[in-house]
C-alpha positions as CSV (number, residue, x, y, z in Angstrom):
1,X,27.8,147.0,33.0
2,X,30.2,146.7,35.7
3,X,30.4,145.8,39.5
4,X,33.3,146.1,41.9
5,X,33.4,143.3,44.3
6,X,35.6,143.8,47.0
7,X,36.6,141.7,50.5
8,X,38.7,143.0,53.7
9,X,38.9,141.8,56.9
10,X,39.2,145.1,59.0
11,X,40.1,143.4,62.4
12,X,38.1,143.5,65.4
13,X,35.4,145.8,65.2
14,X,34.1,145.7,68.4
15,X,31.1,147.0,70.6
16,X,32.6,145.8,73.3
17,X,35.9,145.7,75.8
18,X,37.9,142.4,76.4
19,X,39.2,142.7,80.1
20,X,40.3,138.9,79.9
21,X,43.8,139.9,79.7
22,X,43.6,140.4,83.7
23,X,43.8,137.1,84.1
24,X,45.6,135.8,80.9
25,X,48.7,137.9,80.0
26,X,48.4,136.4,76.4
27,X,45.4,138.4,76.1
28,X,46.9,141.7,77.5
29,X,47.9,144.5,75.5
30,X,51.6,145.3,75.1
31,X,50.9,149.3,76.5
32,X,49.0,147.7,79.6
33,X,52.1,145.2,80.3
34,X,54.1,148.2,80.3
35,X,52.3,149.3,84.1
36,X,51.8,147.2,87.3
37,X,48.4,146.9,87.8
38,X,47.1,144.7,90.7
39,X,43.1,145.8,90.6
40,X,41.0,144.4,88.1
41,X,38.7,147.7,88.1
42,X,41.7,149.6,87.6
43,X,42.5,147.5,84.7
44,X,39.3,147.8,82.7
45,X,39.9,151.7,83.5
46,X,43.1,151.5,81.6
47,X,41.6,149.1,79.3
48,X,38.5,151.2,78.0
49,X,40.6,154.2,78.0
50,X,43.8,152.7,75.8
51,X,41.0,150.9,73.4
52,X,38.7,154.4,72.8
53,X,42.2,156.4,72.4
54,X,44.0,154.5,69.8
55,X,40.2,153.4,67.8
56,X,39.6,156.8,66.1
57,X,42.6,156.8,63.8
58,X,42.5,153.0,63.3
59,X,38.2,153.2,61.7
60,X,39.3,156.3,59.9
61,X,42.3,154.6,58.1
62,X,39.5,151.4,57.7
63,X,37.2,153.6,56.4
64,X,40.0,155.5,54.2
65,X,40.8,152.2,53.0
66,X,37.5,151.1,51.9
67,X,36.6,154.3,50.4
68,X,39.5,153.9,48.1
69,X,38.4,150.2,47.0
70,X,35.4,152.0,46.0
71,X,33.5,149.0,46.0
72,X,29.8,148.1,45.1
73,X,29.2,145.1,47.2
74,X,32.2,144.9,50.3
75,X,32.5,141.7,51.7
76,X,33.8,142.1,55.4
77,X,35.4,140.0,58.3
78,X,35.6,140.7,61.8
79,X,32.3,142.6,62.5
80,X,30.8,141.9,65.8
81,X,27.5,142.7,65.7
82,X,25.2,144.6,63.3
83,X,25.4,147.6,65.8
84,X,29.0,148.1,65.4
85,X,28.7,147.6,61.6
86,X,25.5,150.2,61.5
87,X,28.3,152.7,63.7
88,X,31.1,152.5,61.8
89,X,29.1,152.9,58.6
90,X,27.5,155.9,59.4
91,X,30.0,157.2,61.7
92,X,33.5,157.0,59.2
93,X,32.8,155.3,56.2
94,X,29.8,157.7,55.3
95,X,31.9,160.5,55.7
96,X,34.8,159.3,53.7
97,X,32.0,158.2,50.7
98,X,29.7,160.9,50.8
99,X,27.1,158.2,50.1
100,X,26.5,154.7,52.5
101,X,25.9,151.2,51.7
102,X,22.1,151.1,52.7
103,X,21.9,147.1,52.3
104,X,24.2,145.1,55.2
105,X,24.0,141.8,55.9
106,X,25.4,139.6,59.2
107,X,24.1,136.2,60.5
108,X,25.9,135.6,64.4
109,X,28.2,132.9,63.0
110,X,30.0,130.4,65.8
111,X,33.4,132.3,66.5
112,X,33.8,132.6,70.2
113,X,34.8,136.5,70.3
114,X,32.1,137.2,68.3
115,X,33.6,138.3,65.5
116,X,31.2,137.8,62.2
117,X,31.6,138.2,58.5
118,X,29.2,141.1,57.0
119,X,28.6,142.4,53.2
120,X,27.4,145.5,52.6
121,X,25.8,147.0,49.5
122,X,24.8,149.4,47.2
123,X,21.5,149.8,46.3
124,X,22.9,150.3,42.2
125,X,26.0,149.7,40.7
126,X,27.9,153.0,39.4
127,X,26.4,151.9,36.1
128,X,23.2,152.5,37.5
129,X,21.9,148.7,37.6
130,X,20.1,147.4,40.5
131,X,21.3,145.3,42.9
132,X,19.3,142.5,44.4
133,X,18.9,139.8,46.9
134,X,16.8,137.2,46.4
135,X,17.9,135.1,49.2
136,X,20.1,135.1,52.1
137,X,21.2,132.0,53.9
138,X,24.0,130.9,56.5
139,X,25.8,127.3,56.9
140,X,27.1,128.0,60.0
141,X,25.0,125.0,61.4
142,X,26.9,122.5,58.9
143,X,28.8,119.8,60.7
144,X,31.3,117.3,59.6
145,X,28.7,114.5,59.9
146,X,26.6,116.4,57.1
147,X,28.9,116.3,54.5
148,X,30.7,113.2,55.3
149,X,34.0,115.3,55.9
150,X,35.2,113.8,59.0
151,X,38.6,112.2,58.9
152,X,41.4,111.1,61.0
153,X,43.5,114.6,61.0
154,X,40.2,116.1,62.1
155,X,39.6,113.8,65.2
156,X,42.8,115.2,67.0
157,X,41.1,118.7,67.4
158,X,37.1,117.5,66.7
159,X,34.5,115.8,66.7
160,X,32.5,114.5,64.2
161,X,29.5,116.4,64.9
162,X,31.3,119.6,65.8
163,X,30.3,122.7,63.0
164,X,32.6,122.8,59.8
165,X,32.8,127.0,59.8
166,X,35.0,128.2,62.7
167,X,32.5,131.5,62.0
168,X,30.4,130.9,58.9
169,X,30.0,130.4,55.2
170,X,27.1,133.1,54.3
171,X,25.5,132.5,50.8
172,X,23.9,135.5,49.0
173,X,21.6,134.5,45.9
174,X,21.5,138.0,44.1
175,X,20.8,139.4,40.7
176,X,23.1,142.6,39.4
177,X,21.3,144.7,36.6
178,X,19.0,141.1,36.4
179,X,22.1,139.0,36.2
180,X,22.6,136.1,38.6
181,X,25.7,135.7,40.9
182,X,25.8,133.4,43.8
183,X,28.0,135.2,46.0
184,X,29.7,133.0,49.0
185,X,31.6,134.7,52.5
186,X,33.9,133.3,54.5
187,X,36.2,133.4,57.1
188,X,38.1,130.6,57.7
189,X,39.8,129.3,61.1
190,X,43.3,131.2,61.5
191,X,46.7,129.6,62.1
192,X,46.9,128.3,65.6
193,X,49.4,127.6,68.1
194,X,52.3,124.9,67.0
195,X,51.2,121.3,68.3
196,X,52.8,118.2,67.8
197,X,55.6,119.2,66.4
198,X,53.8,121.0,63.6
199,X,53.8,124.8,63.1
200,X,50.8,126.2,63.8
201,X,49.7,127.0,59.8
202,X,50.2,123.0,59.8
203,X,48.4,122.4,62.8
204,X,45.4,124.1,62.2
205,X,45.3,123.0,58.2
206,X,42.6,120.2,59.0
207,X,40.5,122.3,60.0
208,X,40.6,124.9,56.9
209,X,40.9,122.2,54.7
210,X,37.4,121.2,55.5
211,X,35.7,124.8,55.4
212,X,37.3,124.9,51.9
213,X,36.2,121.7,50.7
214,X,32.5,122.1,52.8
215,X,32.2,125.4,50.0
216,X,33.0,123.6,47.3
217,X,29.9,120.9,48.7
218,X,27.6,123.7,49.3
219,X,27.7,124.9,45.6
220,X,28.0,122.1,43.8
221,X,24.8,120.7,45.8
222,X,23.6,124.1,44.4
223,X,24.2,123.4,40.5
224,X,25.0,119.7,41.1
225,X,28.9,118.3,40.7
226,X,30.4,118.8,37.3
227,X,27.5,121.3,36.2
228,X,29.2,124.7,38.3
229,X,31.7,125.9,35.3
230,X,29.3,127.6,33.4
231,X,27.7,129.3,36.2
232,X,28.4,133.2,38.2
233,X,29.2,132.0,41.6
234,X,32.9,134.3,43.6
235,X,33.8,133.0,46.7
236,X,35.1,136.0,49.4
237,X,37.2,136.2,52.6
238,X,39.9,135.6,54.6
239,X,40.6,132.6,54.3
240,X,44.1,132.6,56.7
241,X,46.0,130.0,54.1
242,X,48.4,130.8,51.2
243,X,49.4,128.3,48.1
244,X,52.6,130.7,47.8
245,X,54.2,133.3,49.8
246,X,57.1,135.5,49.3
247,X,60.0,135.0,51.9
248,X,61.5,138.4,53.1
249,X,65.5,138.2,53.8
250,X,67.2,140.8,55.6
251,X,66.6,143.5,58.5
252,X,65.4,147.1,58.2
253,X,68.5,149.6,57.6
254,X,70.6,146.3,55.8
255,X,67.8,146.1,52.8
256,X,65.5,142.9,51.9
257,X,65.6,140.3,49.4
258,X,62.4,139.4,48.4
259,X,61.8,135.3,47.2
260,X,59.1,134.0,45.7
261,X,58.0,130.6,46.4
262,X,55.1,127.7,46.1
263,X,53.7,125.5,49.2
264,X,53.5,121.7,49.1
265,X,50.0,121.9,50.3
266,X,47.1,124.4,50.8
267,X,43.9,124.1,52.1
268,X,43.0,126.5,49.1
269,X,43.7,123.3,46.8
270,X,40.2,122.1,47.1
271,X,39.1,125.5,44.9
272,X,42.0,125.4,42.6
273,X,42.3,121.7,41.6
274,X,40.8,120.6,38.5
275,X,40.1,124.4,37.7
276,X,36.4,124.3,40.2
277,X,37.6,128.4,40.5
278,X,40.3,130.9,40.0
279,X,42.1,132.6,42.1
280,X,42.5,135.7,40.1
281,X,45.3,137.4,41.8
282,X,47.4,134.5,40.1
283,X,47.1,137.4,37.0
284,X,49.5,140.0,38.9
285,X,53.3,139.3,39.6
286,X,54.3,136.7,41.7
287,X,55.9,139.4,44.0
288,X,52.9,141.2,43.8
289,X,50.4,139.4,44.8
290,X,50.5,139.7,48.2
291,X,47.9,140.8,51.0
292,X,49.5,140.7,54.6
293,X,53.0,140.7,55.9
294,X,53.9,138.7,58.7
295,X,57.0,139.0,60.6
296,X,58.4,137.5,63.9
297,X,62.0,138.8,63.7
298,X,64.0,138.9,61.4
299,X,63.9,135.4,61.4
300,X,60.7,135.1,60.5
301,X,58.8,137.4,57.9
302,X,57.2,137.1,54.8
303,X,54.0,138.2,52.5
304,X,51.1,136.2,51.7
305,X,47.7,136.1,50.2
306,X,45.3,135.9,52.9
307,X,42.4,137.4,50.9
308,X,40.8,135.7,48.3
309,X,38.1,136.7,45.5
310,X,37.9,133.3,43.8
311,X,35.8,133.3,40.2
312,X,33.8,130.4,38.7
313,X,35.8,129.3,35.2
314,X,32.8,131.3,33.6
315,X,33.3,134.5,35.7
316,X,37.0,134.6,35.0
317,X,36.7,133.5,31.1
318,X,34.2,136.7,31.0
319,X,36.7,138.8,32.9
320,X,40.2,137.4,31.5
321,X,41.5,140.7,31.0
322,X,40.7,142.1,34.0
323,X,43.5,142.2,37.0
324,X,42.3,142.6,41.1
325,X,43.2,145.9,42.7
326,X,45.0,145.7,46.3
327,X,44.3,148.4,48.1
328,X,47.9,148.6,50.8
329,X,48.2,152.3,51.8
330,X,46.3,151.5,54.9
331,X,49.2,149.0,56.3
332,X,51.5,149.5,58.9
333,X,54.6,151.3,58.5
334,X,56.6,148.3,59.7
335,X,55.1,146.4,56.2
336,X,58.4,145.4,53.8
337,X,57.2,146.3,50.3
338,X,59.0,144.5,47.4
339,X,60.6,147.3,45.2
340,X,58.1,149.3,42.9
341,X,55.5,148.2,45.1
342,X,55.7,151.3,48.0
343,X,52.9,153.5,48.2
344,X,52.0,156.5,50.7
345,X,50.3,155.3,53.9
346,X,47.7,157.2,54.9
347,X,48.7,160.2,57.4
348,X,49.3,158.9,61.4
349,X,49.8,155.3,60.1
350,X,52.2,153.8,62.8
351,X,55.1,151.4,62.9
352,X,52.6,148.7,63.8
353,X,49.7,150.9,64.8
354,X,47.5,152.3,64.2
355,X,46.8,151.3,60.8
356,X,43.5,150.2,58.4
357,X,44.5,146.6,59.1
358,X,47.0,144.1,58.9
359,X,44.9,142.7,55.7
360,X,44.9,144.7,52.3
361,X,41.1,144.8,50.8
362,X,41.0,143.0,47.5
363,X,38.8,144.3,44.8
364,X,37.7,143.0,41.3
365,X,35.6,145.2,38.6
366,X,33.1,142.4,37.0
367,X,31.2,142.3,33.8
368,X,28.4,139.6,34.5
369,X,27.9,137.0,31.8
């Protein structure tokens, strides 16, 4: 038997209208800044009306993108309530699948927009086996003081009794066909602002550093530490923290030059150190590997793995011949691909919008030990 796992964060998919950027111009959109406005009624006008005209392309190239990962259990990031999920399922993806997911999952986590991590599910696998859950439960209640993760780094931004998940670690206990596999969701916090003379992927590493190593807690308190090699456990997400990326030299019209190269540190070190999980896109290219591109100028661009499915050592023995897919025909135009790695973007893709998302999904087909 086989199960396709997939994750992809699909970026804001809201219920609702922000009409903070009024007041705070960080928040406004680009098109709006473009327009004196001096009402706030008039703004939310333009607001709701720029959001609702540019949204229609952007779900269906999500949905496109998803159908094409073609995926039995879809871990997702960025949902803002089960409404909007129950919408865009039926509304896009259904018509892009023929078929929905009829099980979806999403516990309110503690991220101030709102925005939530989801799975849906099949009710079978493509192979026909059924897919169960035998329990659901969140962590997004886990502070620092529970685990005993509190630390100096950590006092600068928190306190010690503040929540470790900037949204939530969600923990699915299902069987596949009869076959266990704990299945673990995540979001962790994204790169902030530069602070104290630290970039703001530095400045915010405390912070991610402790989701990660809270997850590695949760399931060895699970299986009990030293005993989780042998067992079926993936960990999903965004996790908004790299190990390597690839630098990208140049400017469109005078070419790229494309260099691979490792970080000191990670906050993705507590998974990979002393093999507690794989990362298995470590089996493609080092150029290849990649799942967003981020640019600031020319000056500053590069891709990265954002999106992680990580495997238990047993998961990945089971599956050692097996590479991930990355889906990246839903990114934006603008997006420098590495040579032999372009691919057709789906029709009205835009230099930076719309698009499926800045994020690629990630998908792994599974045989279950």
């Amino acid at each position: 038997m086989s199960l396709r796992l997939a994750t992809f964060n699909v970026e804001n998919l809201l219920t609702r209208f922000d009409f903070t950027g009024f007041r705070n111009q960080l928040r406004q959109d680009r098109v709006i800044k473009l327009v004196e406005v001096n009402s706030e009624g008039v703004y939310q006008q333009l607001e709701q009306a720029r959001v609702i005209a540019a949204t229609d392309d952007t779900r269906q190239m999500t949905a496109l993108a998803i159908a094409d990962a073609d995926a039995d259990i879809l871990c997702l990031q960025e949902i803002d309530n089960m409404a909007a999920l129950q919408a865009f399922e039926y509304g896009y993806l259904f018509r892009m699948v023929g078929n929905g997911y009829r099980q979806k999952f999403l516990v309110e986590g503690n991220d101030s927009r709102g925005i939530d991590v989801a799975v849906l599910m099949r009710e079978e696998t493509r192979d026909g086996q059924k897919i169960e859950v035998r329990d659901i439960r969140s962590h997004a209640m886990t502070t620092y003081r529970d685990f005993d993760l509190f630390d100096e780094d950590l006092a600068l931004t928190n306190r010690i009794d503040d929540k470790i998940f900037k949204r939530d670690c969600l923990e699915l206990d299902l069987l596949i066909g009869g076959r266990p596999l704990l299945l673990y969701v995540v979001h962790f916090k994204s790169m902030g602002n530069p602070r104290d003379g630290l970039d703001g992927r530095q400045s915010t590493l405390p912070l991610r550093r402790a989701e990660a190593r809270a997850v590695r807690r949760i399931i060895e308190d699970r299986f009990g530490a030293g005993h989780t090699a042998k067992k079926s456990f993936a960990i999903c997400g965004d996790m908004n923290d790299y190990q390597e990326r690839v630098d990208v030299v140049g400017r469109r019209g005078a070419g790229y030059r494309f260099e691979h190269r490792l970080e000191a540190e990670s906050a993705l070190d507590a998974f990979s150190q002393d093999g507690f999980a794989e990362n298995v896109m470590t089996r493609r290219q080092p150029l290849d590997r990649w799942t967003l591109y981020h640019a600031r100028g020319p000056q500053e661009q590069h891709l990265c793995q954002l999106d992680y499915i990580w495997l238990s050592p047993a998961l990945a023995a089971h599956n050692s011949g097996r590479l991930p897919e990355i889906i990246r025909n839903g990114q934006p135009y603008r997006t420098a691909f590495p040579p032999g790695q372009e691919v057709e973007l789906y029709p009205r893709t835009g230099w930076d919008r719309p698009k499926a998302s800045d994020h690629c999904p990630v998908v792994m087909s599974l045989d279950l030990p």
